[in-house]
Each structure stands twice: as C-alpha cells, then as structure tokens.
C-alpha positions as CSV (number, residue, x, y, z in Angstrom):
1,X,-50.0,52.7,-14.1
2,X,-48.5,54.2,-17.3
3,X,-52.0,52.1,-19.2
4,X,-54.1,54.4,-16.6
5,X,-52.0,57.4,-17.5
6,X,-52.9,57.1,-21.0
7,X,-56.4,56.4,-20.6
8,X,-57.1,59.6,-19.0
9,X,-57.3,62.5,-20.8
10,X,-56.5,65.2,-18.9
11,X,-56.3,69.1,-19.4
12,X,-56.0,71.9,-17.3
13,X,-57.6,75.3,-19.1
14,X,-57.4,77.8,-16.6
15,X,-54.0,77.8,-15.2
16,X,-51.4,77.4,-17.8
17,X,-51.2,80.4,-20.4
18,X,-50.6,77.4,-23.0
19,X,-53.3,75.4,-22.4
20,X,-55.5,76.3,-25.2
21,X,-52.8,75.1,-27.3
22,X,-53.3,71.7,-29.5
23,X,-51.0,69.1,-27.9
24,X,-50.7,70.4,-25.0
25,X,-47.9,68.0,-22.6
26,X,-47.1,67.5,-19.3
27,X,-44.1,66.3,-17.4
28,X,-44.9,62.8,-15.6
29,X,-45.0,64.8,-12.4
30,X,-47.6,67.2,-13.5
31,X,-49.8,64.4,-15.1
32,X,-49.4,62.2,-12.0
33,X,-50.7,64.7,-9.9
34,X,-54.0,65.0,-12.6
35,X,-54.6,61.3,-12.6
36,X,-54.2,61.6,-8.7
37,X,-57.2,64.1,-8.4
38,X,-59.1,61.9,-10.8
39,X,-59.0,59.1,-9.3
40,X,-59.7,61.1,-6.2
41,X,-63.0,62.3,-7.6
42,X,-63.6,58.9,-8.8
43,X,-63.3,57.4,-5.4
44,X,-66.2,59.2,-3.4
45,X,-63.9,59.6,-0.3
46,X,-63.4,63.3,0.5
47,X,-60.4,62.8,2.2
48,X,-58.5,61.1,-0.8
49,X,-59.5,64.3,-2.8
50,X,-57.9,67.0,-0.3
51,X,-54.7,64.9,0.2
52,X,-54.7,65.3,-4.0
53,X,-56.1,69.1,-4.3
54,X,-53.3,69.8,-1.5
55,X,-50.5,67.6,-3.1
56,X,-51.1,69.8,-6.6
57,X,-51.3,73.0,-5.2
58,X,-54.3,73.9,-7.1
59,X,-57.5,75.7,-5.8
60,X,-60.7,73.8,-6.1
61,X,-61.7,76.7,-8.4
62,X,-58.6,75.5,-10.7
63,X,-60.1,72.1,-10.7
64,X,-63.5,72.3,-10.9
65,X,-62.9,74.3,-14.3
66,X,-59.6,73.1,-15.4
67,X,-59.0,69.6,-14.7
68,X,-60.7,67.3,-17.1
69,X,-60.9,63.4,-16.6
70,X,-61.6,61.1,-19.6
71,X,-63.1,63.9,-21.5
72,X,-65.8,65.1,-18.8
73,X,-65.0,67.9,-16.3
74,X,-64.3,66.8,-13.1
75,X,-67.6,67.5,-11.1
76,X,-69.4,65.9,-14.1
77,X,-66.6,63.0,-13.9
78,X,-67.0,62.3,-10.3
79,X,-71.1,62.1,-10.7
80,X,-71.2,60.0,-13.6
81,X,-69.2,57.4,-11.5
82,X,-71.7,57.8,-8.6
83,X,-69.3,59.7,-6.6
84,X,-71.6,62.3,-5.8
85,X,-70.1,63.6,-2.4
86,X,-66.7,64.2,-4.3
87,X,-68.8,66.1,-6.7
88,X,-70.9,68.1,-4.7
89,X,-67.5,68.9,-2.1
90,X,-65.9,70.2,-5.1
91,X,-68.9,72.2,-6.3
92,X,-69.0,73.8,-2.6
93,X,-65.3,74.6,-2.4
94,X,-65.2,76.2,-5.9
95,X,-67.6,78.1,-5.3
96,X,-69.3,77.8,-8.6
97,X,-73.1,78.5,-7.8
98,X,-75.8,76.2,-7.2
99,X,-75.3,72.9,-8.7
100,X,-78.0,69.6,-8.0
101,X,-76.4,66.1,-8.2
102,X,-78.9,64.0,-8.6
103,X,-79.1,60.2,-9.5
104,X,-81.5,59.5,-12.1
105,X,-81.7,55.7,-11.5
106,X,-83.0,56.3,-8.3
107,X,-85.9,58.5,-9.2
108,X,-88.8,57.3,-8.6
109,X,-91.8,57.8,-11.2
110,X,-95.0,58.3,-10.1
C-alpha cells in the first residue's frame, strides 16, 4: 500500500489555498482518500467512484480539476487506462462542457 502511495502523485489545486505551493504534503488520511478516488477512476466501475467522491467530501468539480493521478488529471487518467465510463461520469457531474472520450485503437480507418 505505502509502494502505491508513493507511486501516485497526487495534487489537489483548487481546494487548498496552499496548493500552489512546491512541496505541498498531506496527512496519510488526506492522501488515502486521493489514491482512493484514483484507483476509483482507474477501475471503470461508477459505483467504486461515488463511494470515494462521497468518502472525501469533495465535489466532482473539485476533482475533475484538482485531483491529479500519476501526473495526468483525473478524467485524462481514467481514459488513458480505458476507464472511459469513469471518465465520462466525472465529466457529466463536474459539469465542465462537452468533452469526447474516444478510443483511438478502436478507430477504424477507411
């Protein structure tokens, strides 16, 4: 657990008046509850993520443009792990805009 921990770099911008700081750290609790919503993204199961987004108390808005997972963003973390219905429930509930998920393996090329 603590080697996951320290693989993921997390970072929340939008929520914590220090965060623009360099070095920013977290308690364990705090940085539990980011890997948490990582790995909830990362696991395509919708469910998983709302038990996390609920357990941190932060809006989907909060995550979608604070929480960063192994240097990507979360929506962009989610997709590039092919968990594209985490992704896109993020995107809906945050309320960002029109965003297109779209696997490029799959493509087909006329």
């Amino acid at each position: 657990m603590k080697k996951l921990a320290g693989v993921l770099t997390l970072g929340l911008f939008t929520f914590f008046s220090f965060s623009s700081q360099a070095g920013v750290s977290y308690n364990s609790a705090q940085e539990q509850m980011l890997v948490n919503i990582c790995k909830a993204a990362k696991s395509d199961e919708v469910r998983n993520l709302r038990q996390a987004q609920r357990a941190s108390n932060l809006s989907y808005k909060q995550i979608a443009k604070g929480v960063v997972c192994n240097g990507e963003d979360v929506i962009e973390y989610a997709a590039s792990h092919q968990a594209y219905k985490t992704a896109q429930y993020i995107s809906d509930k945050a309320q960002l805009g029109s965003v297109i998920i779209r696997d490029i393996a799959k493509v087909e090329h006329k």
